[in-house]
N, C-alpha and C positions, 0 to 999 in steps of 0.2 A: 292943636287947632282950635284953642278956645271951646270943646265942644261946638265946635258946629258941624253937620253933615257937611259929606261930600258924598257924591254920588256919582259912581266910572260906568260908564256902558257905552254899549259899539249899536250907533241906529243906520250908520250910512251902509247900504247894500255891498258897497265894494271891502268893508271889514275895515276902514276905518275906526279905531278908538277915539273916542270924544268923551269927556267929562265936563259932569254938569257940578258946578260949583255951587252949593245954596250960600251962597254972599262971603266964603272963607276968601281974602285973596294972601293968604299969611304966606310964608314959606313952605311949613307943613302943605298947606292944598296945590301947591305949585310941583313937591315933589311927588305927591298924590296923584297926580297926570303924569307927569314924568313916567313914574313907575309901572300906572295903568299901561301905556302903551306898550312898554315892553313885556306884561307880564299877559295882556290877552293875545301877543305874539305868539309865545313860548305855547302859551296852553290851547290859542288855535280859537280861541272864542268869542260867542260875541257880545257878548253879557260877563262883566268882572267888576260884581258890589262891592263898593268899599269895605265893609264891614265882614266880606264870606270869609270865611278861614280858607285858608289856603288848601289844607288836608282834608276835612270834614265838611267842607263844602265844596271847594270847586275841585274835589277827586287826586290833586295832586300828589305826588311822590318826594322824595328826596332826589332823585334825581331829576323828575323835571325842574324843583326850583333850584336844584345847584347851575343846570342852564339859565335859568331867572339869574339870578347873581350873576354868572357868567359875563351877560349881556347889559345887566347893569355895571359892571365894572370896565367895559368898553366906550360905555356912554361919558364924557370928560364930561357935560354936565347932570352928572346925579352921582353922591355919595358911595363909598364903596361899602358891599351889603355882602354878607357872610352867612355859612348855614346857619352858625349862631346864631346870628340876629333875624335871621327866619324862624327859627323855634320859639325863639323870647317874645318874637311881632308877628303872629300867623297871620294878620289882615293887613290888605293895603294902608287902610288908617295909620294903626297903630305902628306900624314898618315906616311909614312918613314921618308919622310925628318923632317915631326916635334917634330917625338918622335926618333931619331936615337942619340940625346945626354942624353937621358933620361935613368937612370941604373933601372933596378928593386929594387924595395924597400921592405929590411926584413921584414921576415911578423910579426907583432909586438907580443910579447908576450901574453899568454894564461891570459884572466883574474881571479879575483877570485870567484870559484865554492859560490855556495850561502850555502855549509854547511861551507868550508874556511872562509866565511866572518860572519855567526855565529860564531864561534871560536874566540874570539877577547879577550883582556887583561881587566877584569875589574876595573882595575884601570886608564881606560882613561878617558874623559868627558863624560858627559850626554849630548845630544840636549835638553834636559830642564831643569829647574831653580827647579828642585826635584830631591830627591834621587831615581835612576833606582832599582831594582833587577839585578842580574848577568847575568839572561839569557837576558835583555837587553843593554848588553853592546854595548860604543858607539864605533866609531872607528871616530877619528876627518877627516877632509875633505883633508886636504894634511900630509901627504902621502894618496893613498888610499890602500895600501893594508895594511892588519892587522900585527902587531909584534908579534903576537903570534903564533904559532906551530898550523898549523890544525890537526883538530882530525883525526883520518881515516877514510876514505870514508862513511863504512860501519852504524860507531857510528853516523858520523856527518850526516848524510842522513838520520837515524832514529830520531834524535832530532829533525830534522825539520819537518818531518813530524808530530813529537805530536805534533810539537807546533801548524801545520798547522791546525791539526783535534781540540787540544783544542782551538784556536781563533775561529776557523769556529763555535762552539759549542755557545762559549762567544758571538760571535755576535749575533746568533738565540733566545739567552738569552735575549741581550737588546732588538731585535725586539719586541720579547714577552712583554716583559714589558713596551715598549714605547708604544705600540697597546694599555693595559691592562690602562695603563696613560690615554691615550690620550681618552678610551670608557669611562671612568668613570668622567672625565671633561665634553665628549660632552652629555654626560644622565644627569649629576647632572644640569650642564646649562641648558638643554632642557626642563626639568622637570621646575625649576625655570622659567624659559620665559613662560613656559604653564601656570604655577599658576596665570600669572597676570588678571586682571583685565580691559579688555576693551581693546578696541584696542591702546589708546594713552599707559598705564600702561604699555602690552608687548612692544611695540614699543620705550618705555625707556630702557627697562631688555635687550631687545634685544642689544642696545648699549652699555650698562655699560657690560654685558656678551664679545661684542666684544671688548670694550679697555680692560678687564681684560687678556680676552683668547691670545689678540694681544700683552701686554705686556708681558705675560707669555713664548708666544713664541718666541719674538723677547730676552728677559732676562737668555733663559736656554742657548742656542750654547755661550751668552759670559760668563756665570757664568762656565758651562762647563769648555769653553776652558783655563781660570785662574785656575781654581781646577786641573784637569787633565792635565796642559803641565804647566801652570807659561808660560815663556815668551820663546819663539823659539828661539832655536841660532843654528848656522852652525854645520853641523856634520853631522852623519850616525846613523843608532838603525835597525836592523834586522827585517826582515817580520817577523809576525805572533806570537811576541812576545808581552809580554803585553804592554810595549812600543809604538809600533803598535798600537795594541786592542787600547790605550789611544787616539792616533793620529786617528784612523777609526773611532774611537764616535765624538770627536772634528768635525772631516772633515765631517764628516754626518748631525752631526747637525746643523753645520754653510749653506750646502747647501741645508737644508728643511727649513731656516727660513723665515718667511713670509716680511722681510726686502729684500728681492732679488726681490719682486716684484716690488723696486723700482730702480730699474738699470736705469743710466742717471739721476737722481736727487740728491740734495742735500742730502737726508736721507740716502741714500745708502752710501756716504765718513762717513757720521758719523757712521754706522754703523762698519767697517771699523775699522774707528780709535777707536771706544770701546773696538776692538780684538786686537788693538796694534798694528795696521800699523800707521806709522807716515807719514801722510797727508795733503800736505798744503793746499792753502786759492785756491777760487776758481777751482778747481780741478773737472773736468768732467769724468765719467768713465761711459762708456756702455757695456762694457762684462756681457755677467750674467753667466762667469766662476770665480766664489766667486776668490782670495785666500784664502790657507789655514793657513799656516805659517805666520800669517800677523806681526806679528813681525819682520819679517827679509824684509816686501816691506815698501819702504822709495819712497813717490812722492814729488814732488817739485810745489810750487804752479804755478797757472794757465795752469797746462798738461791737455792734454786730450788722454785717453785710447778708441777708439775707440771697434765697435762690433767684436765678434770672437776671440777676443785675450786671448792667453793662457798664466798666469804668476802665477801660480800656490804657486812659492816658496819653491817644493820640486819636487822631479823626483825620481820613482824608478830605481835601478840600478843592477844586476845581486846579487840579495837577499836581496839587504837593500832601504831601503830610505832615500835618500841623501837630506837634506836642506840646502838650502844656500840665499845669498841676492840677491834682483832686488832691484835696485838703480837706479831710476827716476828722474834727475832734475827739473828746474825750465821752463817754457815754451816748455816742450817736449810735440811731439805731435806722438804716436803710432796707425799705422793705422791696416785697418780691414786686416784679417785671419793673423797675425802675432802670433810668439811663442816667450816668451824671457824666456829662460833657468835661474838657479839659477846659481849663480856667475856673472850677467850682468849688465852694469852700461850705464846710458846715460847723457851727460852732460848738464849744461842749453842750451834749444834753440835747440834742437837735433832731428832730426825727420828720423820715420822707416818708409820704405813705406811698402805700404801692400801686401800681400804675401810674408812675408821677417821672416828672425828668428838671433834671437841671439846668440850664442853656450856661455857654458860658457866658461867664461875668458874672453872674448871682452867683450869691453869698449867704447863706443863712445867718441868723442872728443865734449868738450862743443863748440856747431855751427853748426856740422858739420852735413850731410844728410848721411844718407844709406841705403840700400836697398838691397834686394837678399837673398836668403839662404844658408850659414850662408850671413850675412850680409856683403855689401864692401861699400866705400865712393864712391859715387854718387853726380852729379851737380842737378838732379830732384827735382824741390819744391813740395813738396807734401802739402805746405799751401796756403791752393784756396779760401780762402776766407777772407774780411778785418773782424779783430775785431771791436765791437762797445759797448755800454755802458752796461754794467750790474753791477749794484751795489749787493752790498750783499742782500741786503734788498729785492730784487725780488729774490735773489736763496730763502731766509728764507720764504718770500710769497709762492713761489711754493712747497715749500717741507710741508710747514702744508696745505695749499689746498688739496694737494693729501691725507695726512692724514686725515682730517678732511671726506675726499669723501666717505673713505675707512672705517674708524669710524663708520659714519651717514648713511651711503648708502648702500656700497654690504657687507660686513661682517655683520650687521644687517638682512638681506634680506638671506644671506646664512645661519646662526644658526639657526633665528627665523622666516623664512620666513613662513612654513608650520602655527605654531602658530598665526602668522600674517593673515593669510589668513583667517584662521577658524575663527578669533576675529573678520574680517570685515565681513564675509560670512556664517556665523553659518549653514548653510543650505547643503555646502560644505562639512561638516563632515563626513556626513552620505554617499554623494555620492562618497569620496574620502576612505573611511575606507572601509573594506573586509566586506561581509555582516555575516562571523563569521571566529573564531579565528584558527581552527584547521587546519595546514597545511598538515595535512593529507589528507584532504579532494579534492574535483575535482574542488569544488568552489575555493578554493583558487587559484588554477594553471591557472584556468581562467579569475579570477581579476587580477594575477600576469600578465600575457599576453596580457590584454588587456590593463594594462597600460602600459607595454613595449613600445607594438605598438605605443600608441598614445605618449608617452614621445620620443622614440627615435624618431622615422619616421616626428613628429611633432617638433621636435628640429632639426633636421637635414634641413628639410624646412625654418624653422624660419633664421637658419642661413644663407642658401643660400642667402636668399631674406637680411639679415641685414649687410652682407660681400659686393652686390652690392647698396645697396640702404643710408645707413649711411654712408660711406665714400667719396660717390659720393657728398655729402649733407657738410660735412665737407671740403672738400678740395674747396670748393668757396673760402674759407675762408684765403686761401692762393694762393702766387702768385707765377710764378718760378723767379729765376733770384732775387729777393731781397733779401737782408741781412734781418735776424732779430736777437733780442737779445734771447739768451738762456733762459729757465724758464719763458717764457711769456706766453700769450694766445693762441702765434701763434706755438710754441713750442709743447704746449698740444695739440693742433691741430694735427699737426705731429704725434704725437707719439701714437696718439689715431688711425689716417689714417694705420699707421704701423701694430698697433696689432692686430686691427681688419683686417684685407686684411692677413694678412698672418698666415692663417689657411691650416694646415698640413694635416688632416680632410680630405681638398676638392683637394689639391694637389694631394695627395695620392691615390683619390678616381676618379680622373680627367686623373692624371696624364701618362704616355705611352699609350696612346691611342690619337684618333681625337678629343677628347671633350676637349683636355687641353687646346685647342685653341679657343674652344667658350665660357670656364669658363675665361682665362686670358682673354679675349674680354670684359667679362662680368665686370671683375675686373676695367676694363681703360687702359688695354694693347694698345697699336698701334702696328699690327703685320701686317701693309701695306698687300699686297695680298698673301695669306696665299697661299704655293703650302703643301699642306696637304699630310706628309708623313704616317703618323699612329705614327709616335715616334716623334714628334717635340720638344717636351720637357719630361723631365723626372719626376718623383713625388716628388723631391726635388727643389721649385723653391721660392728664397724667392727677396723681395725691398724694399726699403724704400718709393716708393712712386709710385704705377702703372701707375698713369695716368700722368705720367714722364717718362715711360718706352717704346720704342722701339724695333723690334726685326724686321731684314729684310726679303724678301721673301728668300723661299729656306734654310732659316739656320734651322740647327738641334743644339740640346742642351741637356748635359744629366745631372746627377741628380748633384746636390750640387752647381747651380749658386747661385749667391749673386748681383744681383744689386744695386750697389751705386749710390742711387739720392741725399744724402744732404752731402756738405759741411760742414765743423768745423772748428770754431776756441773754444778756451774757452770762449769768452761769445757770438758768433753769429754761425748762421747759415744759410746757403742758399740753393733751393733746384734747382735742374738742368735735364736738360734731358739726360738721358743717351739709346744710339746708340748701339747697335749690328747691324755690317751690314749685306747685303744679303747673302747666299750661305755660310753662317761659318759652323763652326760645331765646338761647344766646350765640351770640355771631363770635368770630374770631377772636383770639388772643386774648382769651379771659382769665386775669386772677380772682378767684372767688376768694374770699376770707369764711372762716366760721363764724365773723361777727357781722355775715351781711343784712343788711336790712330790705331783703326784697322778697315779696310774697307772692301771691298767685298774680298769672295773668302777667307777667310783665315781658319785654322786651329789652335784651342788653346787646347793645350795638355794640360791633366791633371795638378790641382795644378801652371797652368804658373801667370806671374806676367802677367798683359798686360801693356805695356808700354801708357805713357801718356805724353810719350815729342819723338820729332824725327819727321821724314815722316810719314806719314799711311799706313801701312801695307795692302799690297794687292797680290793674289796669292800666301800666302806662308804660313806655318805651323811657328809657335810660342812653344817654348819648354823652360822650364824652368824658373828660378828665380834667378835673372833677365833674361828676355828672351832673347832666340836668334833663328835666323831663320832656320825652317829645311824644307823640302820637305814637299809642301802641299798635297800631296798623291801618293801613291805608285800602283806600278803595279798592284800587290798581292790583293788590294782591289778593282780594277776596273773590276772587272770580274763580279760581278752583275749588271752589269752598266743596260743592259739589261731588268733587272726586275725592273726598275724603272720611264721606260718612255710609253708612249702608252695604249693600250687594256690590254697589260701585266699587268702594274700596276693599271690601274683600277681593273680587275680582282683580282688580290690578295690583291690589300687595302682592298674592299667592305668585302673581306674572315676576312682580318686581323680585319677588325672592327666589324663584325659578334664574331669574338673570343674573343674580349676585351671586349665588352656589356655583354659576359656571363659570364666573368671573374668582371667583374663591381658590377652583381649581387651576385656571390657567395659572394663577397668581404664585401657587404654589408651584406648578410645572414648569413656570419661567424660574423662579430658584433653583431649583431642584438639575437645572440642564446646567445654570451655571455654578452650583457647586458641582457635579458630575465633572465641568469641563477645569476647573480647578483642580482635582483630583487627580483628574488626569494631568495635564502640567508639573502638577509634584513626584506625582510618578516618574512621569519623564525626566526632571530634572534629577531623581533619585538615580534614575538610570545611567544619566549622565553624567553622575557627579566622578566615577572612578575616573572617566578621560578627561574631563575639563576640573574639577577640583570646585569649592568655593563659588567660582562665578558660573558654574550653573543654577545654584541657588541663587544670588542674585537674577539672574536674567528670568529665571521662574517668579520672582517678583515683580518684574518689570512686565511678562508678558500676560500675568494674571489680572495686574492694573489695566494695561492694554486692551483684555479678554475685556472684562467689566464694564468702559466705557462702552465700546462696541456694542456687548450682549441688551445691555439695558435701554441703550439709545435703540435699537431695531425692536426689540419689546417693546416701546411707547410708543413709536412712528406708528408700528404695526398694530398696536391698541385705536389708531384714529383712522387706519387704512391708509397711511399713508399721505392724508390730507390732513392741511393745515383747521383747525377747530375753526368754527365760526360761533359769532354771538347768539344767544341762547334767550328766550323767556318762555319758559314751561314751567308745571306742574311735576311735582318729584313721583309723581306715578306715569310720567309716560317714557318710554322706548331711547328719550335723544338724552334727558337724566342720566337713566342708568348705562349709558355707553361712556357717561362724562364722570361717571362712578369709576365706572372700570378703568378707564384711561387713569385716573387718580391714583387706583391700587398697584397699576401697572407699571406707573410711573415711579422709578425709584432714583433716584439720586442722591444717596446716604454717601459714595465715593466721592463729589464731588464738591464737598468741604474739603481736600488733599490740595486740591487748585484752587482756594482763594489767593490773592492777591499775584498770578501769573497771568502772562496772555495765556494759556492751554484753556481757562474757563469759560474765556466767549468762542474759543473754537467748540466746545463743548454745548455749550447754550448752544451757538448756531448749529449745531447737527442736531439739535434737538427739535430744532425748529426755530428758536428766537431769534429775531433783529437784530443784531448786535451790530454798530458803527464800530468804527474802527479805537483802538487804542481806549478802552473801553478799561477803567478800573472797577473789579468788583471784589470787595475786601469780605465778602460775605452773603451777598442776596440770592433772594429765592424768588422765581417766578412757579406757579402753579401751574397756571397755564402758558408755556414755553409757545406756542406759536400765535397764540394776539399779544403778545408786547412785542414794543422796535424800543429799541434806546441809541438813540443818537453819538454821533462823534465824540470822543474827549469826557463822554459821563461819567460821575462818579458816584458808585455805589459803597455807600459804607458796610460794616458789619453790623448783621442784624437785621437786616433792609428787606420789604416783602414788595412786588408789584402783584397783587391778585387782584385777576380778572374776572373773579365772580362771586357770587352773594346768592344766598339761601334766606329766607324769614319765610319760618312757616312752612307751608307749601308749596311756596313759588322758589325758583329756583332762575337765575339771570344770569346773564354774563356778557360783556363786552371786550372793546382791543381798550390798553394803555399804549400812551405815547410819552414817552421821554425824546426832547430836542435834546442837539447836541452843547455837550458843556453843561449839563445839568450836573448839579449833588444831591443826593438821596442822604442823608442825615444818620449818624447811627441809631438803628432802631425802629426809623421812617416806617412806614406802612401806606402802599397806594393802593385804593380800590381801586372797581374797574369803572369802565369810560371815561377815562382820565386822558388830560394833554396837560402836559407839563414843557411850557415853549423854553424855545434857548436859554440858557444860561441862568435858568429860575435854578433856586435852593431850597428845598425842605430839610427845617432844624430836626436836632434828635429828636427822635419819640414822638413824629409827628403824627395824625391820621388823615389820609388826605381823602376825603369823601368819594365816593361815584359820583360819577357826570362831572367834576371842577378842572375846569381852564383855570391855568396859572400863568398867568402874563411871561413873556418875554423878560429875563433879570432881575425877575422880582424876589422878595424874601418871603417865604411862607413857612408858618410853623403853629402847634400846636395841639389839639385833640379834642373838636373837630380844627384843621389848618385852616389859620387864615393869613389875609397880610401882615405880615409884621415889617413894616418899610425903615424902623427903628431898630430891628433884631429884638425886639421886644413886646408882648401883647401892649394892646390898645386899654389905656383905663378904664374902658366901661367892661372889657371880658375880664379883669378882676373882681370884679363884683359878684 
């Protein structure tokens, strides 16, 4: 605006906005009014200086200005304005002057309805190396929309529907008969192991049982997946067709196989490459999110795929399933909570940092770094550590060790253990068996209960004491700060400190409350002098190595941190200490590195990257991917300030931890009835087995699944009274908090990743409370808060996908409803905070973060970290910058 003043303020009585212009009439001062009017709308005032900061003067939040944007983006004449560009421009000036050359941009066309995209030509290709049926036809990957004539509404909306109710049928079918498989192997083994002969006799059967069982299951997801698909290739095939149904058995059984339990080793690439991903020589991968499509991922030798990473090889997309290629070079290295979409390629030597995603169509260049969501070329090395010697012969060493462990040792000990035990202990029979058979009876409920007790309550001890005491005992054994070779002793060491330390169990059990600080204490945490808030950490808290782990005084932390303590290259590794400073406070879905760059006093927004090259960040909030700096706190939440220091806050801690300890106990009382009613079930089925054979076990499967859903879904209703939650702004010291606590601990949903990709999971969601429309695809998402989100007709949720409805910073503690229209896609990976609408037919790309408070237009494309429009499927050139 040439420097010259303008000046916005409201003098007419009736709240009129008027701007006084001192002689600008450029562009800039034209959208300077513009803006003013909507933005002393929103804030309700009558006075809004060009030059106040948005936060630091006139008291705003992020969420009020994501309604600012909102309402500018409905306005056809004024430029379309993102949180982004609210952080980079806090004043109306500066926010004119940088979007005043910027035109609105069309709102892209409506995509295709998911009965439009059943309708398709069956004479196009197949995505498999077999003949379809018609009702699978394919539609190839570009063009995306179909060349044939959609049906009418009416017809096409009832097709989908059979087909919806017949798959959902067909899968209950295979359940059925996977259970009925799998009870009649684990009785005919049982029986067989019991017949033996002495204790050395079982103790062989027991082995030869578990390499049979172990090949059997590691041999069906690849026989499978060649029978039912042949070889993957690019293209589209319709939900809920049999098509589908072929892809949902595949993808199921490839991630029940008992080959996933070797993530980060050699056996894991082989398994892999048996499903027809093409994988080269030295090749590390630690996700233990399988691929599906492995045909279409191509790695390049000596990569490493680090923890968290989503590369799936297929995405649903408004009714169909879209596959396409991930193309990996040679020395690429993919770091943790990364997404890389189908259609994305990385050249030799290539590296993503983490918290970063791919969209498809980008391509990295062979060399080159990048980073962010979607990705941009960055100078950041994200490779921290030297290689050093690994020959093959130590990966092939380590990958039979572990089989051989797993052979000889726990899959022996888990089939035939009970058998085992009786052969050494004969005497144990009697005291372990019912003293008669009839589960009718009062004895049995009593022997059933008193081995609850002592199994659960006695396993839960055992652990405590083996999560502090064995890894404490193991990590002598390692140092920080040196290099070692991958697949070694010191390797196993790690990896063993890893899995054992991070149990969900005790996080869960531990976790928003004061005792999270004395269990992480207990772990090897360093949590310097603890100022004990009652929430320090959340019940999602996972590391690679605790007693590497730091966390400063004063910092709060909420659920989904990830501490990074070991470095990677493909053959070494090193472990490091990693820092959280004092007074932080970090939101959701955090990868920390040990090379972050952030000190006291800061603020890490949901899902941000934390940088690891630059200054160290101090006093100021962190947003985005790759991040950039926003106000380390706002007006709006310093108003509990008060209940947080003094008499005050002793006062309401001692209340608040008074309510957690009771919530502690339910938590465990609500387990405790349903493994009690488990036990009994097996009992029964025990009882039953001499007259029904086999498919009593099965059906003891089926009805314990059954129990679960049930038990857990009236646990959480019953956590809220019964009533649907409402929106929330409080203080984490008062009463409505910690009920929002409980319902959280109370709430479990660990069964219902069994039902991603059937209709049984919106029947599920909706007993839980949630909105679910109708024919509703969810391949993976999580709502928190199950009754304020509604998700419309036809949505599609991918894997990975979060809708949460509430936010923590600090001491305030918020929460609103999300809305999804119907025909939306959630992206894999997506993440929607709360007071969110997302109108019809709009799209959030992978890895996206979609702020509190943003309206998403009707069919629009939105993507990114924070999301904005991407009307091109691609950011906007100045959010490269």
């Amino acid at each position: 605006m040439s420097g010259k003043s303008v000046e916005v303020l409201t003098s007419d009585p009736a709240g009129v906005t008027t701007v006084q212009d001192r002689g600008d009439t450029g562009p800039a001062a034209a959208t300077a009014v513009l803006l003013a009017e909507v933005l002393a709308g929103v804030l309700r005032v009558e006075q809004v200086p060009a030059d106040s900061h948005f936060f630091h003067d006139l008291g705003a939040d992020s969420l009020v200005m994501a309604q600012f944007c909102a309402r500018v983006r409905k306005r056809a004449d004024l430029p379309t304005v993102s949180m982004k560009d609210i952080y980079r421009h806090p004043t109306l000036r500066s926010l004119a002057t940088a979007s005043a050359d910027v035109t609105p941009a069309p709102a892209p066309a409506p995509p295709v309805s998911p009965a439009q995209a059943s309708a398709v030509d069956p004479a196009q290709a197949s995505v498999v190396d077999m003949e379809m049926s018609a009702a699978d036809t394919v539609v190839p990957a570009p063009p995306r929309t179909p060349t044939a004539a959609p049906a009418p509404p009416e017809s096409g909306g009832a097709a989908v529907t059979r087909r919806y109710v017949l798959c959902g049928a067909l899968q209950l079918l295979f359940f059925l008969g996977h259970s009925c498989l799998a009870a009649l192997v684990a009785v005919e083994g049982y029986e067989w192991i019991s017949a033996g002969s002495g204790l050395p006799d079982i103790y062989l059967r027991s082995v030869l049982f578990a390499v049979l069982t172990f090949l059997g299951l590691c041999a069906v997801p690849i026989a499978a997946k060649w029978m039912l698909v042949g070889r993957w290739r690019s293209g589209t095939f319709p939900l809920w067709g049999t098509a589908y149904l072929r892809f949902w058995i595949v993808k199921t059984l490839i991630r029940t196989s008992p080959l996933r339990l070797f993530v980060g080793s050699p056996l894991y690439v082989l398994y892999l490459r048996a499903l027809g991903a093409r994988i080269g020589k030295g090749v590390t991968i630690l996700t233990r999110s399988t691929p599906v499509c492995t045909d279409l991922l191509t790695v390049g030798d000596g990569t490493v795929i680090r923890k968290d990473v989503l590369l799936s090889c297929y995405r649903a997309h408004a009714g169909v399933i879209r596959t396409g290629p991930v193309d990996l070079g040679s020395d690429v290295l993919v770091s943790e909570h990364t997404v890389l979409d189908i259609e994305t390629s990385m050249g030799d030597g290539t590296q993503l940092g983490h918290a970063s995603s791919l969209h498809s169509g980008q391509a990295v260049p062979a060399g080159e770094r990048w980073h962010g969501s979607p990705a941009q070329p960055t100078d950041v090395d994200y490779r921290t550590v030297d290689p050093t010697d690994c020959p093959t012969s130590k990966r092939t060493t380590y990958g039979v060790l572990q089989l051989l462990t797993l052979l000889t040792v726990y899959l022996p000990l888990a089939l035939g253990g009970l058998s085992i035990l009786f052969a050494g202990a004969p005497q144990l029979r009697e005291l372990l068996a019912p003293q008669q058979a009839g589960f009718t009876s009062r004895e049995f409920y009593t022997y059933a209960l008193a081995v609850s007790v002592v199994v659960f309550f006695g396993s839960l001890l055992a652990g405590l004491v083996a999560v502090g005491v064995v890894p404490r005992l193991l990590n002598r054994a390692i140092r920080p700060g040196t290099v070692y070779p991958l697949y070694g002793f010191h390797y196993g060491i790690q990896r063993a400190i890893e899995l054992i330390t991070n149990r969900k169990l005790f996080t869960t059990l531990f976790g928003d409350s004061s005792a999270i600080v004395h269990y992480l204490r207990y772990l090897g945490y360093d949590l310097s002098h603890v100022e004990q808030t009652g929430s320090n950490f959340g019940t999602e808290v996972r590391h690679d190595n605790p007693y590497l782990s730091s966390v400063g005084t004063g910092t709060m932390i909420a659920d989904g941190l990830s501490i990074m303590n070991v470095d990677l290259s493909n053959t070494s590794f090193r472990l490091s200490r990693t820092s959280i400073g004092p007074r932080n406070f970090l939101g959701n879905r955090i990868a920390y590195p040990s090379q972050g760059r952030t000190g006291d006093n800061c603020l890490l927004a949901t899902k941000v990257m934390v940088p690891i090259d630059g200054p160290v960040r101090e006093g100021v909030g962190l947003l985005g991917s790759p991040s950039f700096e926003i106000p380390r706190t706002v007006m709006r939440d310093n108003q509990f300030g008060h209940l947080q220091t003094g008499d005050e806050l002793r006062r309401r801690l001692a209340a608040k931890n008074r309510h957690n300890a009771v919530t502690a106990g339910l938590y465990l009382l609500a387990r405790f009835v349903h493994f009690f009613v488990i036990t009994l079930i097996t009992m029964g089925a025990a009882d039953l087995y001499p007259v029904l054979g086999a498919p009593a076990i099965a059906l003891a499967g089926v009805v314990i699944l059954a129990f679960t859903v049930v038990h857990f879904a009236l646990i959480e209703r019953a956590s809220t009274g019964f009533k649907g939650q409402k929106p929330l702004y409080c203080s984490i010291y008062e009463p409505s908090f910690w009920r929002h606590e409980r319902f959280w601990k109370m709430a479990s949903v660990h069964y219902i990743e069994a039902f991603n990709g059937t209709p049984f999971k919106n029947v599920i969601w909706r007993l839980l409370g949630a909105r679910i429309g109708k024919r509703v695809f969810d391949d993976g998402c999580f709502f928190p808060e199950r009754t304020l989100v509604s998700v419309g007709d036809d949505s599609t949720l991918n894997a990975g996908t979060v809708i949460q409805c509430h936010s923590q910073e600090d001491g305030a503690f918020k929460s609103d409803r999300s809305t999804l229209g119907s025909g939306c896609t959630l992206g894999v990976g997506a993440f929607v905070h709360y007071g969110v609408t997302v109108d019809d037919g709009a799209v959030l790309a992978p890895d996206s973060f979609l702020m509190k408070g943003e309206e998403v237009p009707a069919h629009a494309r939105w993507g990114g970290n924070p999301a904005r429009e991407m009307p091109d499927g691609h950011p906007r050139p100045e959010d490269r910058r």
